[in-house]
N, C-alpha and C positions, 0 to 999 in steps of 0.2 A: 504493500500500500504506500508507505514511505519511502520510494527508493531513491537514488542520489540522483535523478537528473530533476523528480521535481525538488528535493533537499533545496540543492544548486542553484532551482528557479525562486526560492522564498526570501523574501527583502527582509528586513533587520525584526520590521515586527512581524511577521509574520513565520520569525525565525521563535520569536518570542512566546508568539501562539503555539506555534510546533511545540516549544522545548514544555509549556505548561500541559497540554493534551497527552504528553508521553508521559510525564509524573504524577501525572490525574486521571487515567483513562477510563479506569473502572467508575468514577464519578463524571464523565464528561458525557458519557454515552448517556445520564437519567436529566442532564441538563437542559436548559432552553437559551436561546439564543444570549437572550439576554445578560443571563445567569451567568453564562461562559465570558461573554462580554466583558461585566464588572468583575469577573473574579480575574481574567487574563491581563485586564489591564489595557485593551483594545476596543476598537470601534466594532460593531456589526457590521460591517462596511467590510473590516480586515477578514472577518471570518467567512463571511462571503466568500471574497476576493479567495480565499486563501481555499476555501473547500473544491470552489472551481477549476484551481489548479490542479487538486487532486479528482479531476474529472467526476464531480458530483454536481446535479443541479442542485443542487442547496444542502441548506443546512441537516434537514433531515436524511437525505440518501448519504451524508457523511457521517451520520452519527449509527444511523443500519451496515455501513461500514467498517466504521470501528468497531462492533459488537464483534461482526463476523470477524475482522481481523484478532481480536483480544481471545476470543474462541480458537480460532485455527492455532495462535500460539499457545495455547494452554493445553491443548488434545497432542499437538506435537510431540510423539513417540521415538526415541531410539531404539532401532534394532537389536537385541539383544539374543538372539537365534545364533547359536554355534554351527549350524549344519553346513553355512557355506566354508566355514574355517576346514572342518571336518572331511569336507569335498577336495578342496585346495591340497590335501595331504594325502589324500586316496589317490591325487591325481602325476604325486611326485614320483614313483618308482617308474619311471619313462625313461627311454634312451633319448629319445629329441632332448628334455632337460641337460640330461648328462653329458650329451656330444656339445651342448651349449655351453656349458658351462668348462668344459674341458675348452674349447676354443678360446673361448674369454681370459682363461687361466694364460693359455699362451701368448696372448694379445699381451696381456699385463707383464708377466716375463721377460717377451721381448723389449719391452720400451723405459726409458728411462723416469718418465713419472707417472704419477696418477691422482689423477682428479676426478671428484663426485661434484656434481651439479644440479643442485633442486633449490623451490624454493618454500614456503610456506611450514608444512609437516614433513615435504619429504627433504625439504632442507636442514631438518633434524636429524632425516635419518643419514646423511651425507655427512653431517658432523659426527656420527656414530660410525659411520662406514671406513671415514679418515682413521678415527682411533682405534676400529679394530684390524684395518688392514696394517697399519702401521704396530699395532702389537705383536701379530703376526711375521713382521719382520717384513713387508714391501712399504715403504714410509707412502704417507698418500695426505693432499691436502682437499680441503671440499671450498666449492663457493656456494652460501646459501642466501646470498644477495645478488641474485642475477644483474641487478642494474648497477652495482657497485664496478666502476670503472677499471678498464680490463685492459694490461697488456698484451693482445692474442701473440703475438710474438715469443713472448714469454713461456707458450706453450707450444711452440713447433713439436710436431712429432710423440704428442703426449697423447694417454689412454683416457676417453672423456668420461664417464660413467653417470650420465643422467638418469634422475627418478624422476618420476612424474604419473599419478592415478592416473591425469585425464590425457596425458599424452599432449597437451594442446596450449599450455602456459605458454603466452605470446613469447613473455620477456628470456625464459629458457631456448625456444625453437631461433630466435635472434642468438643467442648464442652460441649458440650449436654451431648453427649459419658460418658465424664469423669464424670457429674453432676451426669447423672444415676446409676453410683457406688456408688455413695454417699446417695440413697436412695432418690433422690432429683423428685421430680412430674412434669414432662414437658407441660406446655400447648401451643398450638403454633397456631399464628396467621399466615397463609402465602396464596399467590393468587390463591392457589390448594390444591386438598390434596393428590393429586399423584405426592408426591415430596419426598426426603428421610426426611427433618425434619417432614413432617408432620406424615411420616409411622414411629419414631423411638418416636412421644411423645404419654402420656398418652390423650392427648385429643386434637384436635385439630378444630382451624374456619379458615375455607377457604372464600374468597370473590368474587372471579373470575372474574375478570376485564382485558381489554385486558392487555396485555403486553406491555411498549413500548422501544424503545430504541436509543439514540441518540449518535452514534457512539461506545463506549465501557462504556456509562453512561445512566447507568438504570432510567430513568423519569415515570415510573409508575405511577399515582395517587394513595396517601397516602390518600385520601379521606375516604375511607372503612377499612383503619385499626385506622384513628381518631376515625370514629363511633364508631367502636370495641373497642377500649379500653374506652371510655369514658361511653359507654352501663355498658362494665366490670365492672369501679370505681360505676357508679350509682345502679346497681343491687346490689353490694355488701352491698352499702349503707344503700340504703331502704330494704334489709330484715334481716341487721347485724346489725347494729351501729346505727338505730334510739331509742333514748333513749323514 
């Protein structure tokens, strides 16, 4: 109901009306025009103005609005169902997996560095991914701020290892882009592979897990790309580095 391009269109008071309707909501929806009025500290004129932005003829189709909006967030449910986890793990004793991962192992061997690149959650798991490959004994740095300015130079000839659920994070596939000039080997973990990161790198593992989403924040289970990177460090291990 409140998303950032109308946010963006609301002037100062009517910034003011917004910020009172969010910390009053549950009293705003049994109000009358008026009421809202003197209690916001604005004209009727603003509330007007301000409900038409959010495509209501008036005051009252914004207040049937609000209800339904305050309702839909309060019913909002998380997944809490194991079975897709359950599937994800029935679904690992594969050779495709294992020829993957073996491939990967020698990508990483052969080259002199390695970088993880995600951003939001799976740029968490990229600063996890640094520290356990590097425990392991292949040292590896992560960027988890894709727009944080980038020598690609700096990377000639390096192993990229992007995560990503949706495959589709603009500011990531821009990097990627750039890395690839640089002669740079993309490998990419993400929850499909008919997604654009996955069609622009040299190798990629897909998990397939539902998707989920709670409001404009992505809750996916990170479960299948723990596996996946930790498979990663361990294969490389046992066929690299055991002296």
């Amino acid at each position: 109901m409140f998303n950032y391009e109308i946010i963006q269109s609301l002037n100062d008071l009517e910034l003011s009306l917004y910020r009172y309707i969010m910390k009053n909501s549950n009293k705003v929806i049994y109000m009358r025009i008026r009421e809202l009025a003197d209690e916001a500290h604005v004209s009727t004129t603003t509330i007007l103005r301000f409900c038409k932005k959010l495509n209501c003829e008036g005051y009252s189709e914004f207040k049937v609005k609000l209800k339904l909006y305050i309702e839909e967030d309060r019913n909002k449910k998380v997944n809490d169902d194991t079975s897709m986890i359950v599937e994800f793990f029935k679904k690992l004793d594969n050779e495709e997996l294992d020829d993957k991962l073996d491939k990967v192992a020698d990508l990483i061997n052969n080259s002199s560095n390695l970088v993880f690149l995600g951003s939001g959650s799976s740029g968490v798991l990229c600063k996890y991914a640094a520290r356990y490959f590097s425990s392991l004994g292949k040292f590896a740095i992560y960027i988890d701020d894709p727009y944080f300015p980038t020598n690609y130079k700096a990377y000639e000839n390096c192993i990229i290892v992007a995560i990503s659920v949706s495959g589709e994070t603009k500011a990531v596939i821009e990097h990627i882009s750039n890395l690839k000039r640089e002669k740079c080997t993309i490998v990419s973990i993400t929850n499909s592979e008919n997604c654009t990161i996955s069609k622009i790198s040299d190798l990629n593992i897909s998990y397939y897990v539902q998707q989920e989403k709670l409001g404009r924040n992505d809750i996916t289970t990170q479960i299948p790309v723990i596996y996946i990177i930790e498979s990663m460090g361990k294969k490389l291990h046992n066929k690299y580095m055991i002296d």
